[in-house]
C-alpha positions as CSV (number, residue, x, y, z in Angstrom):
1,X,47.6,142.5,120.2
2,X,51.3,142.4,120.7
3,X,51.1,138.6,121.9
4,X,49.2,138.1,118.9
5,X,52.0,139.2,116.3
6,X,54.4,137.3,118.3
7,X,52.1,134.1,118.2
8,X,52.1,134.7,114.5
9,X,55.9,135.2,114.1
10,X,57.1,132.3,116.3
11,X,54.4,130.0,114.3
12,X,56.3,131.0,110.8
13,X,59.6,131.0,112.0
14,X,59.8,134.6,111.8
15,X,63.3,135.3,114.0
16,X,64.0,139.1,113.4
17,X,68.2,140.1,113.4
18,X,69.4,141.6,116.1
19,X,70.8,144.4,113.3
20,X,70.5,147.2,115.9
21,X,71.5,147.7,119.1
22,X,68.7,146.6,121.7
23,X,68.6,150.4,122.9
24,X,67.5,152.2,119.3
25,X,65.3,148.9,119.2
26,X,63.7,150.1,122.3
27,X,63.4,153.5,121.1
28,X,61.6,152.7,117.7
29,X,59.4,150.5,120.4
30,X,58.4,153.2,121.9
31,X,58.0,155.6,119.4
32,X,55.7,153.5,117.6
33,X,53.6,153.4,120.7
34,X,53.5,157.1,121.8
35,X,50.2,157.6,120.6
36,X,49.0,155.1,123.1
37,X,51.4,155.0,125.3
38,X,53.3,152.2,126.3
39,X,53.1,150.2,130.3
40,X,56.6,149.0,131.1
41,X,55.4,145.4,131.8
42,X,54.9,145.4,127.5
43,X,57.6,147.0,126.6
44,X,60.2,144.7,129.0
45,X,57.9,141.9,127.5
46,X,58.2,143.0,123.7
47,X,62.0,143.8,124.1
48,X,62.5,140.2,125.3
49,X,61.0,138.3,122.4
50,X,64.1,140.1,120.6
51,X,66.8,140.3,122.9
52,X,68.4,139.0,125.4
53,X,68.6,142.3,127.8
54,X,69.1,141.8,132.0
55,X,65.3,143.7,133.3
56,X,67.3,145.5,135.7
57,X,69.3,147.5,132.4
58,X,65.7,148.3,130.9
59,X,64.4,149.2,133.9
60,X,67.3,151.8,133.9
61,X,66.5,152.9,130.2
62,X,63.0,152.9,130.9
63,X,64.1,155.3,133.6
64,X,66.3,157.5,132.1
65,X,64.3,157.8,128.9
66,X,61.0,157.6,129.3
67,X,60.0,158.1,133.5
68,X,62.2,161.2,134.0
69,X,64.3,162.0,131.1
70,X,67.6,163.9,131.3
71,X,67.5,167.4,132.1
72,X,64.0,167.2,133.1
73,X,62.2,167.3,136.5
74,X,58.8,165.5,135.8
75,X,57.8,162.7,134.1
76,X,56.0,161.7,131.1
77,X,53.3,160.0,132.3
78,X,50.2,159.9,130.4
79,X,48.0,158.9,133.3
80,X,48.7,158.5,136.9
81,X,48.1,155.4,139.4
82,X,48.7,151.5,138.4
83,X,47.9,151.5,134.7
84,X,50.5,154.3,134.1
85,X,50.9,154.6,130.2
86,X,54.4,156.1,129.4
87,X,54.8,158.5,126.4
88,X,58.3,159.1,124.9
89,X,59.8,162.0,124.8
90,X,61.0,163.9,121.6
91,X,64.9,163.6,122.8
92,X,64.2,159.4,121.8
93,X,63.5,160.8,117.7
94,X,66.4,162.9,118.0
95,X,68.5,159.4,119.2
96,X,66.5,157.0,116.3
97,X,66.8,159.7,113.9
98,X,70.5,160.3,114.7
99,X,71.3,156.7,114.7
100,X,69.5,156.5,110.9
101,X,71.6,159.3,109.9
102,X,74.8,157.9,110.8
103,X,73.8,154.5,109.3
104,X,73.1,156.0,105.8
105,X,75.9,158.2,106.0
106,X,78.4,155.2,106.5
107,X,76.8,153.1,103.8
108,X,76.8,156.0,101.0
109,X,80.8,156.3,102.1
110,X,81.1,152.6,101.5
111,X,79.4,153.0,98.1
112,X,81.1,156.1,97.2
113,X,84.4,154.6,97.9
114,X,83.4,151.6,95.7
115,X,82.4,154.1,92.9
116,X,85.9,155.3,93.1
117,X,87.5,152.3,92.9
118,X,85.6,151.6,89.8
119,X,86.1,154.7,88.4
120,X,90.1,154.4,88.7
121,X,90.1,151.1,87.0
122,X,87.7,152.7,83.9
123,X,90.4,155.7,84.1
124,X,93.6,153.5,84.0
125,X,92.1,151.2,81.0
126,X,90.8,154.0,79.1
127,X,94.5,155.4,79.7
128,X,96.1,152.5,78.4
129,X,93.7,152.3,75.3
130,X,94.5,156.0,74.5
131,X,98.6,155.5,75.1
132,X,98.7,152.5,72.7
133,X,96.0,154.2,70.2
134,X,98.8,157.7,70.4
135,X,101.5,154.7,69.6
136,X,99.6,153.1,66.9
137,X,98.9,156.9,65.2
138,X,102.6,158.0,65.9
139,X,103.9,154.3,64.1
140,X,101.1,155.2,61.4
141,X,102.7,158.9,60.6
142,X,106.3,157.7,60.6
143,X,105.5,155.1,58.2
144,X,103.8,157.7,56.1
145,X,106.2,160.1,56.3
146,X,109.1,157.3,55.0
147,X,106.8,156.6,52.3
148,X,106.5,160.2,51.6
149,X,110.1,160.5,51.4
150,X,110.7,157.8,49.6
151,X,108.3,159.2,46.8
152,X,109.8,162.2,47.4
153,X,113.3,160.9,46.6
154,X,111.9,158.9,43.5
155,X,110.3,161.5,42.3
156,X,113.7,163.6,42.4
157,X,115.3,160.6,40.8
158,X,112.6,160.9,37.9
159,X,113.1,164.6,37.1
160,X,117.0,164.1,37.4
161,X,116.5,161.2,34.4
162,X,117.0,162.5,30.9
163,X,113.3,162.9,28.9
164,X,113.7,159.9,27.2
165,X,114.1,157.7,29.8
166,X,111.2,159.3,31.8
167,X,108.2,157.6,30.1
């Protein structure tokens, strides 16, 4: 089955990007596979088509993660002798799930801070609309209130006139 899909890919020109590194790779590999369990001769096989990892650093992760994890004395073998099917533990969701986390949490900072930079620029032009709106209104009210002296004072000048010359 797993030639299969890569028969198909290399025949489109499927390439996947190497977007991860080749560990959480494995580890989504293997996860995917735990109902079945997984031979090392596949996985070394599939990780291949997609990297280009030394056998002798999967056989170490293979190792460490899957045949006898860390802090644990037995192995998870799903059945013994030559057609051993490996299932992953749970500590390989903790390191996919972790790795997810920390991915999404660095992209919503990067968006967040882009937010903010947009959101200062709104601030700053709103700002500057408001402060020469406040200018405008303030040049508006002194030229009203000259006016209003000035038919203040002209008014004053009428009532100081004699009646006749009033009308």
């Amino acid at each position: 089955m797993l030639e299969l899909a890569q028969k198909i890919e290399n025949f489109f020109g499927i390439h996947r990007k190497n977007v991860e590194p080749w560990q959480i790779f494995a580890a989504r590999y293997l996860l995917d596979k735990s109902e079945s369990g997984v031979k090392i001769e596949e996985f070394k096989e599939y990780i291949h088509l997609n990297y280009n990892v030394e056998d002798i650093q999967l056989q170490h992760f293979f190792r460490d993660e899957i045949e006898i994890p860390a802090g644990r004395n037995f192995s998870t073998a799903r059945k013994p002798g030559p057609e051993r099917r490996w299932i992953p533990p749970l500590d390989l969701v903790s390191m996919v799930v972790d790795y997810d986390e920390l991915k999404d949490a660095r992209r919503n900072a990067r968006n967040a801070f882009w937010l903010s930079i947009i959101a200062i620029v709104i601030s700053i032009v709103v700002g500057g609309i408001q402060l020469f709106k406040i200018q405008e209104v303030s040049i508006t009210n002194d030229f009203i209130k000259s006016e209003i002296t000035n038919l203040s004072d002209l008014n004053n000048k009428v009532r100081n006139l004699p009646e006749e010359r009033r009308e």
